[in-house]
C-alpha positions as CSV (number, residue, x, y, z in Angstrom):
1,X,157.2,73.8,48.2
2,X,160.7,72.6,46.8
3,X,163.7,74.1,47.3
4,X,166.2,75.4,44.5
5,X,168.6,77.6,43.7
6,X,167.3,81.0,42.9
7,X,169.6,81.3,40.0
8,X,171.1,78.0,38.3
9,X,167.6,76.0,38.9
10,X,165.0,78.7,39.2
11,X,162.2,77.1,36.9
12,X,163.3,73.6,39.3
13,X,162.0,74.7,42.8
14,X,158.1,75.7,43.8
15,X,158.0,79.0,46.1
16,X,155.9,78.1,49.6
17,X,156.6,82.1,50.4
18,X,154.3,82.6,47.2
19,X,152.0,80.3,47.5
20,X,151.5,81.3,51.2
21,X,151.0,84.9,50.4
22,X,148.3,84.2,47.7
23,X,146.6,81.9,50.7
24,X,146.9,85.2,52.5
25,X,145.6,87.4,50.1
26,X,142.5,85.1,49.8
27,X,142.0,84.3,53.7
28,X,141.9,87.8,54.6
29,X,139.4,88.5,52.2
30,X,137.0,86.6,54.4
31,X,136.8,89.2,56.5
32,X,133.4,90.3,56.9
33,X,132.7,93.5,59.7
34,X,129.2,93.6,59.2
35,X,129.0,90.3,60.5
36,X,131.6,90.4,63.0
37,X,133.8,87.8,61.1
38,X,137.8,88.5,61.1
39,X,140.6,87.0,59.9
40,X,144.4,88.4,61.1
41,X,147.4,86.6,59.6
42,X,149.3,88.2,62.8
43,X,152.8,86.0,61.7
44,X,154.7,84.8,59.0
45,X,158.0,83.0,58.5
46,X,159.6,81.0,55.9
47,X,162.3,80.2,53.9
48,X,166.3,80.5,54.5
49,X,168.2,82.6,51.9
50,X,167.4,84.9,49.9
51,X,169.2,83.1,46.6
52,X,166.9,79.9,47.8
53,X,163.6,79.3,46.3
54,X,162.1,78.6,49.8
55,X,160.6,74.9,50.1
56,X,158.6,76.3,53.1
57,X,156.8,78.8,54.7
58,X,154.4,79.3,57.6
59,X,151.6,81.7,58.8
60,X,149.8,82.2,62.0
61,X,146.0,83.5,62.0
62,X,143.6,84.0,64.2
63,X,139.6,83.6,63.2
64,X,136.6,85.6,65.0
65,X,133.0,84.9,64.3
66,X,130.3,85.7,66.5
67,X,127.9,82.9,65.2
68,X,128.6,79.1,64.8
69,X,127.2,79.2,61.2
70,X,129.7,81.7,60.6
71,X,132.3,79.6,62.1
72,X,131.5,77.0,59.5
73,X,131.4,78.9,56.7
74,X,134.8,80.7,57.3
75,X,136.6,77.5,58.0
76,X,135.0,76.1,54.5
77,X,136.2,79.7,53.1
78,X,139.8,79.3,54.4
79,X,139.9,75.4,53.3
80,X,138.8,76.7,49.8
81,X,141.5,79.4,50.2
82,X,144.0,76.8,50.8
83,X,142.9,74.9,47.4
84,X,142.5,77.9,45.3
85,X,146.0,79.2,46.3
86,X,148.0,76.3,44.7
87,X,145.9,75.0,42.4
88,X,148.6,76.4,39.8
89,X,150.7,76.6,41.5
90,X,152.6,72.9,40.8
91,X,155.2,71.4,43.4
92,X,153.2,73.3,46.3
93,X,150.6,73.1,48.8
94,X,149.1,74.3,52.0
95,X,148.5,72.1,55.4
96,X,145.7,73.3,57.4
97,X,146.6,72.7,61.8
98,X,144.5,73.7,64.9
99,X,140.6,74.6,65.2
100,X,138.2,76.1,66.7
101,X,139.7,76.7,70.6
102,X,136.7,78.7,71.4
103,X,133.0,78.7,70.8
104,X,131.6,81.4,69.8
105,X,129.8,83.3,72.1
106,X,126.1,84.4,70.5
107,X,123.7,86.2,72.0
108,X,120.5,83.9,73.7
109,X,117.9,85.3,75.3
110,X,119.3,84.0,79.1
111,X,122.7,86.1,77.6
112,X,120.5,89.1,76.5
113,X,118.8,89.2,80.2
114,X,122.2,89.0,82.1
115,X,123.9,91.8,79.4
116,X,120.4,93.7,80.3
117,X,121.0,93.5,84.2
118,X,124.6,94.2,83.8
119,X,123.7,97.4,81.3
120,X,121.4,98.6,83.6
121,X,124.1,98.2,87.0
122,X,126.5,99.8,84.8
123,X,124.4,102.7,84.5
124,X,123.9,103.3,87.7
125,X,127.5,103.3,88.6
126,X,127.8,105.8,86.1
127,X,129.3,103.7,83.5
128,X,126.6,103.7,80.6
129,X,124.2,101.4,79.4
130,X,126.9,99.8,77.0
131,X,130.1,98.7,79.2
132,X,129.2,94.6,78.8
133,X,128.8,92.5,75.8
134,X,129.3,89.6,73.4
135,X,132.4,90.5,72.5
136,X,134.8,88.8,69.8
137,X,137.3,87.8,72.2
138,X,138.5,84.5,73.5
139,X,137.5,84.4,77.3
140,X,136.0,82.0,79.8
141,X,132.8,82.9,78.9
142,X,132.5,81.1,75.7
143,X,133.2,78.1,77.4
144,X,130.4,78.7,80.1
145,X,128.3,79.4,77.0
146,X,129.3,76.6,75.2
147,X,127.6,74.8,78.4
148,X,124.3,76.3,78.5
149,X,124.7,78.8,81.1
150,X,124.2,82.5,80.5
151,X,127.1,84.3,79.9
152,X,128.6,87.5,79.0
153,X,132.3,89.1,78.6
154,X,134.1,92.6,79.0
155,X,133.7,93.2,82.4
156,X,137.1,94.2,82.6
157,X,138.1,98.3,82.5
158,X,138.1,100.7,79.8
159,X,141.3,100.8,78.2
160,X,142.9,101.4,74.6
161,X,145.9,100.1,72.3
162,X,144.7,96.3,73.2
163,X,147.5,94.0,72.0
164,X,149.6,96.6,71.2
165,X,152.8,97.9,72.9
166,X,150.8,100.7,73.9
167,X,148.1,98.7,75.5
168,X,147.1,100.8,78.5
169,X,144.2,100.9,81.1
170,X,142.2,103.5,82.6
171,X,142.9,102.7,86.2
172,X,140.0,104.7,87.3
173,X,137.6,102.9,85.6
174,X,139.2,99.6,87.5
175,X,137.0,101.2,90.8
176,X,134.1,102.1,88.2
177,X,133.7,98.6,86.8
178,X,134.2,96.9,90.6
179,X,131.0,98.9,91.5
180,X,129.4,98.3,88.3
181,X,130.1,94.5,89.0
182,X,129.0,94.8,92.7
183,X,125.7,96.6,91.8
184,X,124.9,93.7,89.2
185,X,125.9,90.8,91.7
186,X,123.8,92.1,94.4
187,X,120.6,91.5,92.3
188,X,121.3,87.5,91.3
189,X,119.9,85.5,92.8
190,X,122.5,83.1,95.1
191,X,122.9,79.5,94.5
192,X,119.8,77.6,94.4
193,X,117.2,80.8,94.8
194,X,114.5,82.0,92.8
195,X,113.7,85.0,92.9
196,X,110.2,86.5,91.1
């Protein structure tokens, strides 16, 4: 943007905190559930007085996807975002930083096997068939993934409030989940076995 004063030279400056907000207006509307695609604009900052037309502003968002061809297209749909919210907008424009820190982590059919023998450990721990998954979240697993090797994520115990200040776990499922994992462990095979 350009900074001016919000009075005596008004029709002078060119508002980043507006531009910015029709970016976010568009960006979130990316977000697709159906498809497991989010966007959260979790922070924004800008400007310095409220008699300045602010010359700058910033946001901070976070992208899910749960396929890489979603991945592509959200990252086209937030570079389009970017265009669309300036484009009248004169004296303004929007600077795209970062990437893609994690693959995503999609569901193969080594992944679906593991999730199975997981599922079915969990079960007999008394957990339910659905206590692991291919989650949308940011772990170590996409990067094992993104290697070839079978992976899955949300091993960890039940809980609720995630991010929140009321984040909270169930610490009785912390000894349901270690014999879940221990159940599932004890049929892989080790390090250079095959089993049948």
């Amino acid at each position: 943007g350009k900074a001016a004063h919000a009075g005596n030279a008004h029709k002078e400056g060119a508002n980043a905190i507006w531009a910015l907000a029709r970016f976010v207006d568009r960006v979130q509307a990316l977000t697709d559930y159906a498809r497991g695609v989010t966007v959260n604009v979790g922070k924004i900052t800008g400007g310095q007085s409220k008699n300045t037309v602010p010359d700058q502003a910033e946001a901070l968002f976070d992208l899910r996807f749960e396929t890489q061809a979603d991945a592509d297209a959200l990252i086209a749909g937030v570079r389009a975002a970017a265009e669309a919210a300036t484009a009248d907008l004169p004296g303004t424009r929007i600077e795209l930083e970062g990437g893609v820190a994690r693959l995503p982590l999609e569901r193969t059919d080594k992944s679906g096997a593991l999730l199975s023998a997981y599922g079915a450990a969990a079960l007999r721990s008394g957990l339910g068939n659905a206590e692991a998954g291919l989650i949308g979240g940011g772990s170590d697993a996409s990067t094992s993934h993104a290697m070839g090797i079978a992976s899955i994520d949300g091993l960890g115990p039940r809980g609720s409030g995630f991010h929140t200040k009321d984040e909270q776990i169930l610490v009785a499922s912390l000894l349901w989940k270690a014999q879940a994992l221990a159940r599932f462990l004890a049929t892989q095979p080790r390090a250079g076995e095959r089993r049948a």
